[in-house]
C-alpha positions in Angstrom: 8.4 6.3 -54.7 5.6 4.4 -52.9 5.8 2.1 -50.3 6.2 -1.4 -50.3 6.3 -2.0 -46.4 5.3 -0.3 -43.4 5.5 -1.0 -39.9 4.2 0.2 -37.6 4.9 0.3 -33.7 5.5 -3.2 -33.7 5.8 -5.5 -30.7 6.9 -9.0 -30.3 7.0 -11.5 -27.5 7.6 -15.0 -27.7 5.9 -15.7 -24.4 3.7 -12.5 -23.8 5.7 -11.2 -21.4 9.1 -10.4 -22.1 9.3 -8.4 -25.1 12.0 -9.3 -27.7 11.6 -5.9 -29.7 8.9 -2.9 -29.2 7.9 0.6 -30.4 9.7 -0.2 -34.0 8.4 1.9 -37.2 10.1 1.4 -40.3 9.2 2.2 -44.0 10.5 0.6 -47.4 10.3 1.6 -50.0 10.5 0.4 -53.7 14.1 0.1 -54.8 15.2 0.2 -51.0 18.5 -1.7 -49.5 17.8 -1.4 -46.3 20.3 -3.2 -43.7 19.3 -3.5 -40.4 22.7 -3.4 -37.9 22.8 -4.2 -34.5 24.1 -6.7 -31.2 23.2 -10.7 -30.8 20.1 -10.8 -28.9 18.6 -7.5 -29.9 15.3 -8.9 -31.9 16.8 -8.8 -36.2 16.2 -11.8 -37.3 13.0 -12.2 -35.5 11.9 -9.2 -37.0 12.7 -10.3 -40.2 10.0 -13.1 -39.5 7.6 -11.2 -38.6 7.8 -9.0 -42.0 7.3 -12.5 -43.5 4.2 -14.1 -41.1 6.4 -16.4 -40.0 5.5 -14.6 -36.3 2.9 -12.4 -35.5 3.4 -9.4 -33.6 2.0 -9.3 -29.9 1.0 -5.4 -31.4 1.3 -2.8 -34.4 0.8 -4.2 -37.7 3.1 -4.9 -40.3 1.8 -3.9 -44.2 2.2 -4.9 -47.7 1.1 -2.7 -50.2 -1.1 -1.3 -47.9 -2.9 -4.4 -47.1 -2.0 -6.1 -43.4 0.3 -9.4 -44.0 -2.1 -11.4 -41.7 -4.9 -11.2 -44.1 -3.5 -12.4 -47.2 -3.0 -16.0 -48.0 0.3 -17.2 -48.0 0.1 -17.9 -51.7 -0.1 -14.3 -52.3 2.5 -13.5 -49.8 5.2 -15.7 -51.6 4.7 -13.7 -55.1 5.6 -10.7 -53.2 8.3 -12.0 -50.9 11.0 -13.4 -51.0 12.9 -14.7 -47.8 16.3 -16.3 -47.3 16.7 -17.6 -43.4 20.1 -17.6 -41.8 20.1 -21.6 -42.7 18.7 -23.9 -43.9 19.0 -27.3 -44.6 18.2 -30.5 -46.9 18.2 -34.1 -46.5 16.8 -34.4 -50.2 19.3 -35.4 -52.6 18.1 -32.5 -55.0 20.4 -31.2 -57.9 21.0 -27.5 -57.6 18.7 -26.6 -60.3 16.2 -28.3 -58.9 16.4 -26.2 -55.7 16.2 -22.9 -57.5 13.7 -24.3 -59.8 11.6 -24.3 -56.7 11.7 -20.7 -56.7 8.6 -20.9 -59.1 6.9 -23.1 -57.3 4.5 -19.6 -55.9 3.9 -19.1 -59.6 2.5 -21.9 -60.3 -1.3 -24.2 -59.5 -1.2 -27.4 -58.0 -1.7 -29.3 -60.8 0.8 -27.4 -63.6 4.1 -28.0 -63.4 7.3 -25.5 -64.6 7.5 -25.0 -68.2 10.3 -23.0 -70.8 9.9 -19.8 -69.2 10.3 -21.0 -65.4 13.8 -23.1 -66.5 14.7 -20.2 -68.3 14.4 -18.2 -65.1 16.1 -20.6 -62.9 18.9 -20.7 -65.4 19.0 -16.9 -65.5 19.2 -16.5 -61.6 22.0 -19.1 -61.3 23.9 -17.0 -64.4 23.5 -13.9 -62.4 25.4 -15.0 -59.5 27.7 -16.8 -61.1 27.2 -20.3 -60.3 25.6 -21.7 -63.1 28.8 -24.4 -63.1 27.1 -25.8 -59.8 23.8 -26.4 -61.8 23.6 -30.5 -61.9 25.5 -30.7 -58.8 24.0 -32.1 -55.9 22.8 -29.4 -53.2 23.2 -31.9 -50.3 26.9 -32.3 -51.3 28.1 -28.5 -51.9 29.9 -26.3 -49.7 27.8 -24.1 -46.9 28.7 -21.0 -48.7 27.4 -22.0 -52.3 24.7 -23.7 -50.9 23.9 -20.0 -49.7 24.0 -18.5 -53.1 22.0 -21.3 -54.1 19.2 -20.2 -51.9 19.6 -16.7 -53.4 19.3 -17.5 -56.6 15.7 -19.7 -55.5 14.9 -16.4 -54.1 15.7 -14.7 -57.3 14.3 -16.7 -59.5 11.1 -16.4 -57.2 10.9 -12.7 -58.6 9.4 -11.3 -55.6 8.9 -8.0 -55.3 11.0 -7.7 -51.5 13.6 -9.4 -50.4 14.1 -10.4 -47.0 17.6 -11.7 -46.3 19.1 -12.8 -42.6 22.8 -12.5 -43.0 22.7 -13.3 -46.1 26.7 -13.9 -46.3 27.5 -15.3 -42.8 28.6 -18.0 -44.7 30.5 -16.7 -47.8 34.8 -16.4 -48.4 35.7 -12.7 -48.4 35.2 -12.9 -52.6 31.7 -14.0 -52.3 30.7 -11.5 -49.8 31.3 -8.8 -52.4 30.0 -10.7 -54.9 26.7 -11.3 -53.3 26.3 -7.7 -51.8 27.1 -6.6 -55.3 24.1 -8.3 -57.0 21.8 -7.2 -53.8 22.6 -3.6 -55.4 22.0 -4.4 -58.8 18.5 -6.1 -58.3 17.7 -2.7 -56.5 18.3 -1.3 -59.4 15.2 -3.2 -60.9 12.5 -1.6 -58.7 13.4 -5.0 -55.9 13.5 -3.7 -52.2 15.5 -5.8 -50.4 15.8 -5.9 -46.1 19.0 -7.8 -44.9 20.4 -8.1 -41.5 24.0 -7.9 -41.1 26.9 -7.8 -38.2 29.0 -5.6 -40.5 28.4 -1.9 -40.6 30.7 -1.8 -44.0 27.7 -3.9 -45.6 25.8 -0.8 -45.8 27.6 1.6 -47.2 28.6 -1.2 -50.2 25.1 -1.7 -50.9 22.4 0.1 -48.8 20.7 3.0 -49.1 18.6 3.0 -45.5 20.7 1.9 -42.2 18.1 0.5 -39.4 20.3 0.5 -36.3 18.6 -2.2 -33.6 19.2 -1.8 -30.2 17.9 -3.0 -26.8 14.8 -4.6 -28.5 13.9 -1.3 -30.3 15.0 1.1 -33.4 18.1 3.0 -32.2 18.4 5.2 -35.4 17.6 5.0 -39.0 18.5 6.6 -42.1 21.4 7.1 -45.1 24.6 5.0 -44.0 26.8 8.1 -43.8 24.3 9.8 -41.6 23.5 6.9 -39.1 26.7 4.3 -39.0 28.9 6.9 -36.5 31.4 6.9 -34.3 29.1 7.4 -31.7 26.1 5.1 -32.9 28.4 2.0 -33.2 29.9 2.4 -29.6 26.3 2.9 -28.6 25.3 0.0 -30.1 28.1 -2.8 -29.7 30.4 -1.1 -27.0 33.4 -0.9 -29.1 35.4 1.5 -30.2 35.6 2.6 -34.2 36.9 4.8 -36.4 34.4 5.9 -40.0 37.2 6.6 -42.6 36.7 7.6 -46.0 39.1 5.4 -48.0 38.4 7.2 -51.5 35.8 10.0 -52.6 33.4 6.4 -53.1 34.3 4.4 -50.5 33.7 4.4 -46.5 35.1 2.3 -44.1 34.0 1.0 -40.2 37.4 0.4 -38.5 37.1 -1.4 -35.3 39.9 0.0 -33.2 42.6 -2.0 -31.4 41.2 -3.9 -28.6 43.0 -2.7 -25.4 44.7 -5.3 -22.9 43.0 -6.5 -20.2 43.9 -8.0 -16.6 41.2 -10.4 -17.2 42.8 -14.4 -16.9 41.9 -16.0 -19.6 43.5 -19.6 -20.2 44.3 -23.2 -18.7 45.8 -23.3 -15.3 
């Protein structure tokens, strides 16, 4: 397989000082679920807006195909990626549909406007996660958590080629979690790499294939689930006790472990 992403020894600073991540390399490549794990604070979902030009890197470069992200117009960018931020929010009275409808939008001139094939899209994406009952339903006046499959299914019907995704079910019920991790694995499937940033190391081994452990403003470890989410990794990383179990010959579990009492006083006096 080729690659659809590299990066290379990037650096970012917000104020060219202090850096909020450095020295980070990652590769991904067609097909790739890669899920990048690690503390508040430690530079994931600005990363994840840097691999979309939303930032620029204080150093290293970031490519596509290849070709540097900061050359191409953002027209181009958007047929190749997709991104879905950790919120986001209307005050447009849109119907559902017409929110995923947008997903077309970089497919599209400025003076043509979405035809058969685009509403058959949109319809399609909305299918495939299951929430094509929410279609004339006003997006404004939806729960948080459908609202976020909403976006998903904008992002899908965008057919990109890469998906970035910032905790993309920080807001979903238990159910929908699955759900949505679920279809992240079957779009995989068709030739889509997908990046996602999570705070649960179980996430990965449901749907990933690559495990980017951040750290301290840098890349701790990365490679297969089973070989990076450890023991040792995740107290490295969040300073917490776990146990890795293998609940069945296809399923692996993170357990955090019981949290110990403390003579701290917490409370009202």
């Amino acid at each position: 397989m080729s690659n659809i992403m590299d990066i290379k020894n990037a650096e970012f600073s917000y104020n060219g000082k202090k850096s909020v991540f450095k020295n980070v390399n990652l590769s991904i490549e067609e097909g790739d679920v890669l899920c990048i794990l690690g503390p508040n604070g430690t530079g994931k979902s600005t990363l994840i807006k840097c691999m979309n030009s939303l930032l620029k890197l204080k150093s290293g470069e970031i490519l596509l195909k290849n070709k540097s992200i900061y050359s191409m117009k953002e027209t181009e960018l958007a047929k190749i990626i997709g991104y879905i931020p950790q919120s986001n929010s209307s005050i447009f009275a849109f119907s559902v549909f017409d929110i995923v409808l947008m997903g077309r939008t970089p497919h599209l001139s400025l003076t043509s406007v979405p035809g058969t094939k685009d509403y058959k899209i949109a319809e399609e994406a909305l299918k495939g996660l299951g929430i094509l009952h929410l279609k004339n339903k006003i997006y404004t006046e939806i729960s948080g958590g459908e609202r976020q499959l909403v976006l998903m299914a904008r992002a899908i019907a965008q057919q990109p080629e890469i998906l970035l995704l910032d905790e993309p079910t920080s807001h979903l019920d238990f159910g929908n979690q699955i759900r949505t991790l679920k279809v992240i694995k079957e779009l995989s499937k068709t030739g889509l790499s997908v990046v996602m940033t999570s705070h649960f190391p179980d996430h990965a081994f449901l749907s990933c294939n690559k495990v980017a452990i951040m750290n301290q403003g840098t890349i701790m470890e990365t490679g297969k689930p089973e070989i990076v989410v450890t023991e040792h990794n995740m107290k490295q990383a969040y300073g917490i006790d776990v146990k890795i179990l293998d609940v069945n010959e296809h399923r692996r579990a993170c357990i955090p472990m019981q949290i110990q009492e403390s003579h701290m006083n917490i409370g009202c006096s």
